[in-house]
N, C-alpha and C positions, 0 to 999 in steps of 0.2 A: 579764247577757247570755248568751246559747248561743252554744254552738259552733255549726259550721258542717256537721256530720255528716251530714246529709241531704242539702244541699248537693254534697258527695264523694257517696254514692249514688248519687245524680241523675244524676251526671255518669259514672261508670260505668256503670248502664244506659242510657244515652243513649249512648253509646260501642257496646255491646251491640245496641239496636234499628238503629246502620247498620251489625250486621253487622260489626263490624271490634274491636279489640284497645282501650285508653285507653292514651294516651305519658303516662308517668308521667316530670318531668323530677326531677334533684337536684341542687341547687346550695347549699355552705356560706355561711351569712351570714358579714358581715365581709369578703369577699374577693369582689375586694382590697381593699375597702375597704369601710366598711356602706353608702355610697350606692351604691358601687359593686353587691354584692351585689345589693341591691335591685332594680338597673338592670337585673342578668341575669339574673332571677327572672321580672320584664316581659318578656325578649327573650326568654325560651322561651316564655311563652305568646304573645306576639306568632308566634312562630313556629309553635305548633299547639301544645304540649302542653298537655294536659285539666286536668292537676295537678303540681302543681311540690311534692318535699319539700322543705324548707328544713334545712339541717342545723345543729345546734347544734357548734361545731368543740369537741374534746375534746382534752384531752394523750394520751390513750392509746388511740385510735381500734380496738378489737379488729380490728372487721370490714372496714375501711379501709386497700387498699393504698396504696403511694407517692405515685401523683395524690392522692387527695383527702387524705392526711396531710401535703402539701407544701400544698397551700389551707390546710388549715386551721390549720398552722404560721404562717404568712402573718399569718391573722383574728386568732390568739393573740396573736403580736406587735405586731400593731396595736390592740389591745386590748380586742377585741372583749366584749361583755358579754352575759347571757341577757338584756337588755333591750333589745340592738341586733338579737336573734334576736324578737323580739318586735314590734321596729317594723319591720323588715324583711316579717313575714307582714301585719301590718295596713297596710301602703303596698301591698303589692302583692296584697292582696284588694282594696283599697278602689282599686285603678285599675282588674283585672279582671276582681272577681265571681266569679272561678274556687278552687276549693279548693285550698287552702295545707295542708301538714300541717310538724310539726316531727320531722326525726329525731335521736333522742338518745341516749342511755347516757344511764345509769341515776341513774350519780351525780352529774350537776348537778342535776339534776330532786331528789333526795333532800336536798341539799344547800339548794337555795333553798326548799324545802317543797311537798308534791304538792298542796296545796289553794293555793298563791299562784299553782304554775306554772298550772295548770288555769284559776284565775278567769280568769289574767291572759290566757293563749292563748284561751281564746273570747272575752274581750273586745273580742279583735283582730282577730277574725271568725277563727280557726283551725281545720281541719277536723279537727285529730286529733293523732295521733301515732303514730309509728313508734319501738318500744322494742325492740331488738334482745338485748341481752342482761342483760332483766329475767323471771326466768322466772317462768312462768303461776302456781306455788305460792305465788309472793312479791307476785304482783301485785293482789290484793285491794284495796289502801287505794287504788293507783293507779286500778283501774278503778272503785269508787266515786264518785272525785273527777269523773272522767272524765263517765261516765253522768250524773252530775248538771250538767255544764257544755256536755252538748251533744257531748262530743269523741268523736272513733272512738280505737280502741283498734286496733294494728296489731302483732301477733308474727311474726317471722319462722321459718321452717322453713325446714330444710334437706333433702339427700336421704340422711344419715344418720336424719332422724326416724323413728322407726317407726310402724307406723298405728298403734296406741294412743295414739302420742304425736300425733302428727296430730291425732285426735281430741280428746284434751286440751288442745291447744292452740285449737285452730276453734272446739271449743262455749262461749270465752269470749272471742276476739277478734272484734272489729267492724268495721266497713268495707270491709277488706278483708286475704286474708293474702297476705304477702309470702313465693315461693319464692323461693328463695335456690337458684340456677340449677348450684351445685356448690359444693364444700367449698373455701374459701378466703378470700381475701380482693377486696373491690372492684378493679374494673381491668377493660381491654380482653382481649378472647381471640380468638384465632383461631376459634373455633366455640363457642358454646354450649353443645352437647354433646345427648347422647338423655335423659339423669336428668334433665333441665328436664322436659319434656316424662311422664316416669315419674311424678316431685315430682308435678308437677299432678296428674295423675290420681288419684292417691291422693290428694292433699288434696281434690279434687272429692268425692272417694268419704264423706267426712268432713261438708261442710257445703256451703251456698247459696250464702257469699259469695263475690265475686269472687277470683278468682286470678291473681295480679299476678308476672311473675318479673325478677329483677335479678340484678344481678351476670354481667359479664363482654359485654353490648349494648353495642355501636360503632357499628353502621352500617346504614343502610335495610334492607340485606340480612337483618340477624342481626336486624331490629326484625320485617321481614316473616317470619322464620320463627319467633319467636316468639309473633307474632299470632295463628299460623295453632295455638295450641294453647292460649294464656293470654287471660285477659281483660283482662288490659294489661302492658306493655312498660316496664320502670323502667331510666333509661340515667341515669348521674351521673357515672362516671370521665372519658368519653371529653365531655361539657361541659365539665366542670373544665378538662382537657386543653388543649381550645381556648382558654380565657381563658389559662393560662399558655402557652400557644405564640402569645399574639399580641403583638404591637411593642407596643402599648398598652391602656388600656382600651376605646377607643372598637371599636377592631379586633376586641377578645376581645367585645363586643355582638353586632356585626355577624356573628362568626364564632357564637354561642350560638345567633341568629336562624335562621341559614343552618342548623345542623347538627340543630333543633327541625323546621323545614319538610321536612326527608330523612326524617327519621324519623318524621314526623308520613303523609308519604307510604308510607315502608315498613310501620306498623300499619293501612294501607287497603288494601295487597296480598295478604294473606292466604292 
């Protein structure tokens, strides 16, 4: 079976023709629990987002501040499996329709084998993958696997990259690339910042695909400013956020639902 990669396309230029930004949402599987998960995977698209990443939870989350290391402590301990990251994308393609991708470090993907995780993630209708720090030299055997399953291929840049490295990176990532909106780690920010906005333009400068920025989106506000420069808006700490700040799971739904519809409206304000 293929991936799901045209599918993500689609769904970015179609984001693109009204004019507006794609809400890329991130929620870790496992947490709180794998139905659980699952559940809030549904409440962001229920609530507008285009594309939900799914995260694979890690012991050593590089690019992952406190919120999402505290989820995915959570999923760990609950014991969570790259099988339950797996049924997770295929339950919540197959209620949707909407592109699921997985994001990961490097070393479970290496550990379970790139040709199992590959078959297995398009089997489950998955759009891709977001590999954060597998770099572009190493990544050959990965993008094979990939290319041949259907799956996007997603690197992130930062606004340390240099253009060269920009360009080394863009001419062999797919779907779409991930600016990483300032040097740090995931989490809420008071502002954004103007190197978002720089990021893009140089990575624009570089290739066709879309340009998608994360790290540091909260709120309608920070979604609508950077709509108004990226081709889509990736919010993941501040979802997370709400499921651990609610009395229960039903609440932390209702509260993913509510905070996908704000942002869903801040990427149409542009």
């Amino acid at each position: 079976m293929s991936g799901n990669i045209q599918l993500l396309a689609d769904t970015l230029a179609n984001a693109r023709a009204e004019d507006r930004a794609a809400l890329i949402a991130y929620l870790p599987a496992g947490f709180p629990t794998v139905d659980g998960g699952i559940a809030a995977v549904k409440a962001a698209f229920d609530g507008g987002a285009d594309v939900v990443e799914v995260g694979l939870p890690h012991s050593d989350p590089v690019l992952d501040g406190p919120v999402i290391q505290t989820a995915d402590d959570i999923a760990l301990r609950g014991g969570v499996k790259i099988a339950d990251v797996m049924r997770t994308v295929r339950e919540a393609y197959e209620a949707t329709g909407r592109p699921v991708l997985v994001m990961t470090y490097w070393n479970p993907v290496d550990r379970y084998g790139v040709e199992r995780f590959t078959a297995e993630l398009a089997e489950a209708g998955g759009a891709g993958c977001i590999l954060p720090d597998l770099p572009v030299e190493e990544s050959v055997l990965w993008r094979e696997h990939a290319e041949k399953h259907g799956l996007a291929t997603v690197f992130v840049v930062a606004p340390s990259s240099r253009d060269e490295r920009l360009a080394k990176i863009t001419a062999v990532g797919t779907g779409f690339v991930y600016a990483a909106s300032l040097m740090g780690v995931t989490g809420t920010r008071a502002s954004v910042g103007a190197q978002a906005q720089d990021l893009v333009r140089r990575t624009r400068a570089t290739t066709g695909l879309p340009v998608c920025v994360g790290l540091g989106v909260s709120d309608a506000g920070q979604a609508a400013e950077v709509a108004g420069f990226a081709d889509g808006v990736i919010v993941g700490s501040a979802f997370v956020k709400r499921m651990l700040d609610a009395p229960d799971e039903a609440a932390g739904l209702v509260a993913v639902r509510a905070l996908a519809g704000e942002l869903a409206e801040g990427v149409r304000k542009r």
